[in-house]
N, C-alpha and C positions, 0 to 999 in steps of 0.2 A: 282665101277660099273662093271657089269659084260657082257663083251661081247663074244657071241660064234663064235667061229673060225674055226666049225667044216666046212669043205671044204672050208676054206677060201683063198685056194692056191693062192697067183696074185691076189687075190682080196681085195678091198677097206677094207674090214671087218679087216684085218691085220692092216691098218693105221689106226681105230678106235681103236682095242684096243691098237695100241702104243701108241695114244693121253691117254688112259685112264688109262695107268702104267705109266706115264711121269706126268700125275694131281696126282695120288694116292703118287707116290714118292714127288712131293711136297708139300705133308703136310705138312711134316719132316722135319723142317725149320733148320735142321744139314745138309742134303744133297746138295752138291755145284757141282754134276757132276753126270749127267745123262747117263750111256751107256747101249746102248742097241746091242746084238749080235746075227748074228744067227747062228744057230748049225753049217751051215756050215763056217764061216767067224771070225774065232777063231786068237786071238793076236798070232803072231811070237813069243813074246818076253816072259821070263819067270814072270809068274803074278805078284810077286814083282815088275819089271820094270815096265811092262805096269800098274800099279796100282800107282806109286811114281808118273809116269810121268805126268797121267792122274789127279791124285791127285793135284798136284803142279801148272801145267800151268795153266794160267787162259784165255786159250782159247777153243772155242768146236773143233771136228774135226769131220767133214762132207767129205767124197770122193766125192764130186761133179762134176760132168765131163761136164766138159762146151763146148758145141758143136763148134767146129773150122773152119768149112767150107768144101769144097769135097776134098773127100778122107781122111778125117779125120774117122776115128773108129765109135768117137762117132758124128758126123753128121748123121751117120744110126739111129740115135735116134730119128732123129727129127720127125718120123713116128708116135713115141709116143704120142707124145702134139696132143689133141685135140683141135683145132680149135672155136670151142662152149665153152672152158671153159677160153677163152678172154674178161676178162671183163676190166671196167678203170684201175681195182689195179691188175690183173694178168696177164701177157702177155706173149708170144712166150720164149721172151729171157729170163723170169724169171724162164722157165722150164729146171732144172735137172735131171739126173739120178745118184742116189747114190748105193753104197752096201746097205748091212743091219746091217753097222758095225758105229755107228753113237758114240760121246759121247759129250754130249751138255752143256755148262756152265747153271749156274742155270738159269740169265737173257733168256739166248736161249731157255732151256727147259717152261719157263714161255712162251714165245712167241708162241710154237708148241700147250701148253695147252689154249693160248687165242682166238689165232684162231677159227675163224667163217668162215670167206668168201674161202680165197681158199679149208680149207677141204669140204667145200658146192661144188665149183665147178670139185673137183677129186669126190666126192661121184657121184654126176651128170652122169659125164662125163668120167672118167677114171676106165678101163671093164680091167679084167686081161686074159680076152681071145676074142679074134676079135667075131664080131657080123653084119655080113655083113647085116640082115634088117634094121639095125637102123644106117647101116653107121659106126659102129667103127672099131677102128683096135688097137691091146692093147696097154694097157698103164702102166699099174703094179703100181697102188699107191703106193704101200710099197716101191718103190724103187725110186719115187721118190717124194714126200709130202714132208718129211723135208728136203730134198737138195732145193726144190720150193720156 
């Protein structure tokens, strides 16, 4: 599927088409580790390592920054989470901020491509630049949909 990302800076359109390289990659029922990188957010280690390591665990690995309370870094985040996209199955505390340095076991990358309800409610509700008539203030999908 083909989605365009042309200005898609901070914007939802970024976490569409991640959902839609993450389905296209699981066709290919060889593939057991999903990483997705961005040009800025490149491995320390030399590809060989970060590729055996990634290869081998059979865990994902998400930076997900779990908001700690005041004066914690990422408690500045909680500015983020929009309020409206609270529903029974998604909630305050379920919201993360990740990089965009993400690599998911297969089961997990299946869960990011099954998903319905919370990609509905970041599409809704999470704007990668504030929008003071409608009341938002950003959110940056990409950065935070699969740590959510």
């Amino acid at each position: 599927r083909h989605v365009n990302t042309t200005g898609g800076y901070a914007m939802h359109v970024l976490t569409q088409a991640t959902i839609a390289l993450i389905t296209a990659a699981l066709g290919d029922v060889h593939n057991r580790k999903f990483v997705l990188l961005s040009e800025s957010c490149l491995p320390l280690y030399p590809p060989q390592v970060t590729y055996a390591q990634l290869a081998w665990e059979p865990h994902s690995r998400i930076n997900a920054c779990l908001h700690r309370g005041a004066g914690d870094f990422y408690n500045d985040l909680w500015y983020r989470w929009q309020p409206r996209m609270r529903t029974q199955h998604l909630k305050r505390d379920h919201f993360r901020k990740t990089s965009q340095w993400v690599a998911l076991s297969r089961e997990h990358a299946e869960l990011v491509a099954a998903d319905r309800h919370v990609e509905e409610m970041f599409s809704r509700y999470c704007y990668g630049r504030e929008d003071p008539e409608r009341n938002l203030t950003t959110c940056v999908s990409d950065e935070a949909y699969i740590a959510t």
